[in-house]
C-alpha positions as CSV (number, residue, x, y, z in Angstrom):
1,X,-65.2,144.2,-35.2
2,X,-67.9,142.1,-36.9
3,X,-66.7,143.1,-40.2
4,X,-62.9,142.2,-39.5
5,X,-64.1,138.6,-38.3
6,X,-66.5,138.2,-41.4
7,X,-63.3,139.3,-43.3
8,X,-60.6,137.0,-41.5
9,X,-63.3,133.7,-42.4
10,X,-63.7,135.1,-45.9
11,X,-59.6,134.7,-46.4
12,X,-59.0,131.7,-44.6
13,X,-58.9,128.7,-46.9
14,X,-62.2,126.4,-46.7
15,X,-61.5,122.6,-46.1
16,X,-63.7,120.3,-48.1
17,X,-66.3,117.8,-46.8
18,X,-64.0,115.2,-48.3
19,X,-61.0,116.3,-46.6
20,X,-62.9,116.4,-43.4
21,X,-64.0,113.0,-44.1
22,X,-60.6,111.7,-44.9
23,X,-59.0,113.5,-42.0
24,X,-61.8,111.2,-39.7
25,X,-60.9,107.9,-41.5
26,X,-57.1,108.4,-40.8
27,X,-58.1,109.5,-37.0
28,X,-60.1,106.4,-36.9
29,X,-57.3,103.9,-38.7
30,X,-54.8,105.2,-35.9
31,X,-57.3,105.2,-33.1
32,X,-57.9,101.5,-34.5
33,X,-54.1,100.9,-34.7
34,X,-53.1,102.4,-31.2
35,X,-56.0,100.1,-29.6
36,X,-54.7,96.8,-31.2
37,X,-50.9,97.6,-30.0
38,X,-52.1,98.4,-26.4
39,X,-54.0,94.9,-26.5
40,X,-50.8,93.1,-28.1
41,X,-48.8,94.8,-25.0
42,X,-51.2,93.6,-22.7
43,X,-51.3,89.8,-23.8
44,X,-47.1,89.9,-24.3
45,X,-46.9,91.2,-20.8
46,X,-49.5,88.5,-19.5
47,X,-46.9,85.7,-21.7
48,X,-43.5,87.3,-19.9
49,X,-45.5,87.0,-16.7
50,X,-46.8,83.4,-16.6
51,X,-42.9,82.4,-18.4
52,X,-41.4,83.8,-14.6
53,X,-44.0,82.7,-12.7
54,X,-43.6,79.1,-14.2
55,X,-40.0,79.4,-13.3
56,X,-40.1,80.1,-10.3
57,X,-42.6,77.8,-9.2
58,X,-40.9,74.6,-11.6
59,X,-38.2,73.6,-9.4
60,X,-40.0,73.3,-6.4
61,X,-42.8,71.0,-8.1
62,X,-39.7,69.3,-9.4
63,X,-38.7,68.4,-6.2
64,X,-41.8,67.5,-4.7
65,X,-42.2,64.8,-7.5
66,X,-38.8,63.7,-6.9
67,X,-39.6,63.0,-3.1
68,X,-42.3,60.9,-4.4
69,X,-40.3,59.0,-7.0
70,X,-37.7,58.4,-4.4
71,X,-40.2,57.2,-1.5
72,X,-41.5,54.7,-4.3
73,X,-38.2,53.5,-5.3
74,X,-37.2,52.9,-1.3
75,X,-40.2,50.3,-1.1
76,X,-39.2,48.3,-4.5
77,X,-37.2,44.8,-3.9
78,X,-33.9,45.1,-5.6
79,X,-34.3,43.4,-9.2
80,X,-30.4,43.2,-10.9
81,X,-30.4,43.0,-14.5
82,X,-27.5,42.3,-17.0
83,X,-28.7,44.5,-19.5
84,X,-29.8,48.0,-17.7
85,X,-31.5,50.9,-19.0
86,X,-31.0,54.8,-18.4
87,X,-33.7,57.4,-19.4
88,X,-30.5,59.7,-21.1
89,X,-33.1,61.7,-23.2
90,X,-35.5,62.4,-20.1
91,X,-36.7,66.0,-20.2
92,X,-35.9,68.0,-16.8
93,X,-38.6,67.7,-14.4
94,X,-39.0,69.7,-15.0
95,X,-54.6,100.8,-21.9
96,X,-52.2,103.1,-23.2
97,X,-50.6,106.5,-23.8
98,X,-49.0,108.0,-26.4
99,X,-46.5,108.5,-23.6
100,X,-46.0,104.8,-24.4
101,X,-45.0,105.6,-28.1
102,X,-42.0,107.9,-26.7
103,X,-38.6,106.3,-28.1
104,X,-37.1,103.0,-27.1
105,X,-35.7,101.1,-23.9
106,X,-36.4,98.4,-21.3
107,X,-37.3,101.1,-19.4
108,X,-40.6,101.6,-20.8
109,X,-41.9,97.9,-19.9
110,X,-44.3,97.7,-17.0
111,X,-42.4,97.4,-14.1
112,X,-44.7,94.7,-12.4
113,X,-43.5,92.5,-15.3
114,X,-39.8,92.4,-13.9
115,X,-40.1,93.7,-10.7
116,X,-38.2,91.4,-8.1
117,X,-40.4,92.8,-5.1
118,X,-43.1,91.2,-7.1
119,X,-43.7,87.9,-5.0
120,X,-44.6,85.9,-7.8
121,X,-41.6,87.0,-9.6
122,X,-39.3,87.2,-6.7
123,X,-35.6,86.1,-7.2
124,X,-35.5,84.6,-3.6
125,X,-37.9,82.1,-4.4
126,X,-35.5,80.4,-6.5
127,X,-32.3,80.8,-4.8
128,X,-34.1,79.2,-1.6
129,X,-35.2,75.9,-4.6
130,X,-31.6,75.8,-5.4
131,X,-30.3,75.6,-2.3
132,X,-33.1,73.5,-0.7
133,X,-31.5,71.0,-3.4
134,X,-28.0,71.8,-2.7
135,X,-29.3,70.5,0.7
136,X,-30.7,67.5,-0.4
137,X,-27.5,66.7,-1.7
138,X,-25.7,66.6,1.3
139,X,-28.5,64.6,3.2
140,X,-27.5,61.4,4.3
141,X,-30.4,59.7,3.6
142,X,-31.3,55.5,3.0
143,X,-29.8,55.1,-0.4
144,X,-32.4,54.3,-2.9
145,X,-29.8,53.6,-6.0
146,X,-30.5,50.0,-8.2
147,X,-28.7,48.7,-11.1
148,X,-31.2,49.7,-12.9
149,X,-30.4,53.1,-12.8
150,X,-27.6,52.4,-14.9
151,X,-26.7,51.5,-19.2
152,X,-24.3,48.7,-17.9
153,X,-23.5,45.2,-19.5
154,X,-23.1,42.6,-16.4
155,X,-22.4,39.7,-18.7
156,X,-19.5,41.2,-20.5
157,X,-15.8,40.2,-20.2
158,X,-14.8,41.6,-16.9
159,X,-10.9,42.7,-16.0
160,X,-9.4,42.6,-12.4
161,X,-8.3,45.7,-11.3
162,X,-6.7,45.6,-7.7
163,X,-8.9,43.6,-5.5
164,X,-11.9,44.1,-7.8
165,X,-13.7,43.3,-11.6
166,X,-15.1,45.3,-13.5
167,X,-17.0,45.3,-17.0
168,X,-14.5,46.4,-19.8
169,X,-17.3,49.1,-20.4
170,X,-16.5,50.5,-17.0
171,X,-12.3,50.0,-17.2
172,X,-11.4,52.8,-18.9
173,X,-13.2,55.1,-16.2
174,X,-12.2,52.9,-13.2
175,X,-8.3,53.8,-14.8
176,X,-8.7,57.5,-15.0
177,X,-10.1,57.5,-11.2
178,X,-7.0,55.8,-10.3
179,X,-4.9,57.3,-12.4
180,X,-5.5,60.9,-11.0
181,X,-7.3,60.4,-7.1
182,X,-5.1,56.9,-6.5
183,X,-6.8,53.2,-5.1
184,X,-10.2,55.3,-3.7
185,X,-10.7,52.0,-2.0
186,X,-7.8,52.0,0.0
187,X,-9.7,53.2,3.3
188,X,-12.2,50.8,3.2
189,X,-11.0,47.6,5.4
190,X,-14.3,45.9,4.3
191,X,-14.3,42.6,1.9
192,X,-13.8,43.4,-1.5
193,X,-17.0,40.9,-1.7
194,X,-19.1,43.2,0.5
195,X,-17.6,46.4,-1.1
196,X,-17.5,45.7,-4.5
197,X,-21.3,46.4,-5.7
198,X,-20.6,49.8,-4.3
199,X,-17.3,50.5,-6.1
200,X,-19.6,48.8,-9.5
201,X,-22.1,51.6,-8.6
202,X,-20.0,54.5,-7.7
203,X,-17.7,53.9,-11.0
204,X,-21.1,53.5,-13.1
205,X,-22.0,56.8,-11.8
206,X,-18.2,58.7,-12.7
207,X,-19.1,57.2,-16.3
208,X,-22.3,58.3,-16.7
209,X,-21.0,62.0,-16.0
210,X,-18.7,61.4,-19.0
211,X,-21.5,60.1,-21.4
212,X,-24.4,63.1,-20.2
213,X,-24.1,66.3,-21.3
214,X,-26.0,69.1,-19.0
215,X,-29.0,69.1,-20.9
216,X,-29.6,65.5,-20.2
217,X,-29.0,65.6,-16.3
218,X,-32.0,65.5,-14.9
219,X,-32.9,65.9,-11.0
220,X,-33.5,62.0,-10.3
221,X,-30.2,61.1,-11.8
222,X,-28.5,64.0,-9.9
223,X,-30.2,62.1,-6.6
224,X,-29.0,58.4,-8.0
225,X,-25.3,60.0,-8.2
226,X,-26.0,61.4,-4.3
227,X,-26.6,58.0,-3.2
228,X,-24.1,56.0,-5.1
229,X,-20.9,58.9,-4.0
230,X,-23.0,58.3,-0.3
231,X,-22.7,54.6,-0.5
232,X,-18.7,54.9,-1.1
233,X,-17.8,57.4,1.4
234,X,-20.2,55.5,4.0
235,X,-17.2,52.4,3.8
236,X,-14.6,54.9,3.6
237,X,-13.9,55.4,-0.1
238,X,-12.1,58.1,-0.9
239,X,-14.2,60.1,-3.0
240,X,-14.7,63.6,-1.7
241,X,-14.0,64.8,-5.1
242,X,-17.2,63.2,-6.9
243,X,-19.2,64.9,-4.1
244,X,-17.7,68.2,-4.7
245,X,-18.0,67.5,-8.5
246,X,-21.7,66.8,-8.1
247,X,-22.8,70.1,-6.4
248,X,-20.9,71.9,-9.5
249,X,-22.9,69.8,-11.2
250,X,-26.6,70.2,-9.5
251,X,-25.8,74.1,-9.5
252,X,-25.3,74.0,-13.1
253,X,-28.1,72.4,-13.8
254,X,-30.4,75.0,-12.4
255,X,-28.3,77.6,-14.0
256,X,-29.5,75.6,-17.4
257,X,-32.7,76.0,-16.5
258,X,-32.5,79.5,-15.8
259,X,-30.6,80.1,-19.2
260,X,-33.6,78.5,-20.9
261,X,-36.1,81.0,-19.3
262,X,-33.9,84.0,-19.6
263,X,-33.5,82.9,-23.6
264,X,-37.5,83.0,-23.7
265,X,-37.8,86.3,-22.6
266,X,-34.9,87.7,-24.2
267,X,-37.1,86.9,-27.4
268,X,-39.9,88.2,-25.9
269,X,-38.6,91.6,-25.2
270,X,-36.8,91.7,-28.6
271,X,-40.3,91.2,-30.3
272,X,-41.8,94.1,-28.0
273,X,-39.0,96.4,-28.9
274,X,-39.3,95.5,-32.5
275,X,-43.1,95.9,-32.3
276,X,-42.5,99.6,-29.9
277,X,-40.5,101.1,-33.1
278,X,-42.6,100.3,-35.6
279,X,-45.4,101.5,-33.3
280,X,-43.4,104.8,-32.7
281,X,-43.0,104.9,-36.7
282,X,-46.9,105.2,-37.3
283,X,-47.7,107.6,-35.1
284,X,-44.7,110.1,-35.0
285,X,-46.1,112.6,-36.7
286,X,-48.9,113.2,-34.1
287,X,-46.5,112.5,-31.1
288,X,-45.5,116.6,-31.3
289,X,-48.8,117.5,-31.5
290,X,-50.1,115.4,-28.3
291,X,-47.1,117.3,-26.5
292,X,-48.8,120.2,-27.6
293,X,-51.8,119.6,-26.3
294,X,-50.8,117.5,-22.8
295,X,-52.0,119.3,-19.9
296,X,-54.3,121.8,-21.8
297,X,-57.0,122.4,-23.1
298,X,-58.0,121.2,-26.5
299,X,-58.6,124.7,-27.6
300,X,-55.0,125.7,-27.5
301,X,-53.6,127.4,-30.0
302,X,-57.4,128.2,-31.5
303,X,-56.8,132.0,-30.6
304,X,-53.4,132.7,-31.3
């Protein structure tokens, strides 16, 4: 027995120290390697995390700070300018396994990361901001709009249209209105003297929708368009479709937001998945092995 054991070790090929040693570097480089990748998941998981939680908590900061702005504003005196600014380019307020190394798929992430029970993450949470706003909009609240919420020229030539004037900036818009919905004004049996600063208003607002684009609509300006449309249908203008119009709009504009978050870690997750196959590139050779071995003891396959 002894002498057919002495005989097996005598034929079986002898590795050299330096192949030893070389064997132990590579171990250690992909040790090395595996422990920096694991780390790199770690902190891209931490990133996806805070981008959702940031969502989700935005809006409703959003709107706390536009309850603020809008209590100021209600306290200001009235100061009419002819030459009136708008803030168009204001910004919204706005370890592991090798297991791990196993193929692609968003299946893989860490399921806390997406996980809408996650309350942090939770889905609910921002459908109950959007339609907490959605609310807002149809509050009938003490209007709080100025002309300075408004890019109007008061000094300009002015045309007469029906019973009221208008800046030629504002003509145009004031003729599409008419041209599609009729003479809006036509409920109102108000003084076109007392009325007419609200039909100035409400037509400012109709042309500032055609000069923004979405990215430029912001939640005080959606709130300035509430209480102008508010103001008209209060003296029975008819004007039920700028109200209508304006939800579409305040529901888009969270849907921007959204789109902008969704974008962020879309990029994210194509960065892991780029990061994931190269990952499973450097260490497919050994992944058969570790199969080998999972569940067993390392001595498998020493005594054949």
């Amino acid at each position: 027995m002894h002498s057919q054991i002495a005989q097996s070790q005598a034929t079986r090929p002898r590795v050299s120290h330096k192949t030893k040693s070389k064997r132990r570097r590579y171990r250690l480089k992909r040790k090395k390697k595996f422990e920096e990748l694991t780390a790199e998941n770690r902190y891209l998981k931490g990133i996806i995390e805070g981008l959702i939680s940031d969502y989700m908590q935005g809006p409703a900061r959003a709107l706390q700070n536009q309850e603020d702005s809008v209590a100021q504003s209600a306290c200001q005196n009235d100061h009419p300018s002819f030459y009136l600014q708008d803030h168009q380019g204001e910004d919204s307020n706005f370890g592991g396994t090798t297991e791990w190394l196993d193929g692609l798929g968003l299946d893989d992430l860490p399921d806390d990361v997406l996980s809408v029970e996650n309350p942090n993450n939770s889905l609910n949470t921002q459908k109950n901001t959007v339609a907490e706003f959605l609310k807002k909009i149809d509050e009938d609240v003490a209007s709080s709009v100025h002309l300075t919420d408004f890019m109007i020229c008061l000094d300009q030539e002015h045309k007469t249209i029906g019973r009221y004037s208008f800046p030629l900036s504002l003509v145009p818009t004031v003729q599409k209105i008419i041209n599609v919905y009729g003479d809006v004004s036509s409920g109102s049996l108000m003084s076109s003297d007392v009325t007419g600063r609200v039909y100035l208003f409400f037509c400012a607002t109709i042309k500032e929708m055609e000069d923004l684009e979405l990215h430029h609509v912001t939640e005080e300006k959606l709130l300035k368009w509430r209480d102008a449309i508010k103001d008209a249908l209060r003296i029975n203008f008819k004007v039920g479709f700028a109200m209508h119009h304006l939800k579409r709009i305040a529901c888009a504009y969270f849907g921007h937001v959204g789109s902008q978050v969704l974008q962020t870690i879309d990029e994210k997750l194509n960065a892991l998945r780029k990061e994931r196959a190269r990952t499973y590139q450097d260490f497919k050779d050994c992944l058969a092995e570790a199969d080998d071995f999972r569940g067993k003891s390392v001595s498998t396959g020493l005594f054949p």
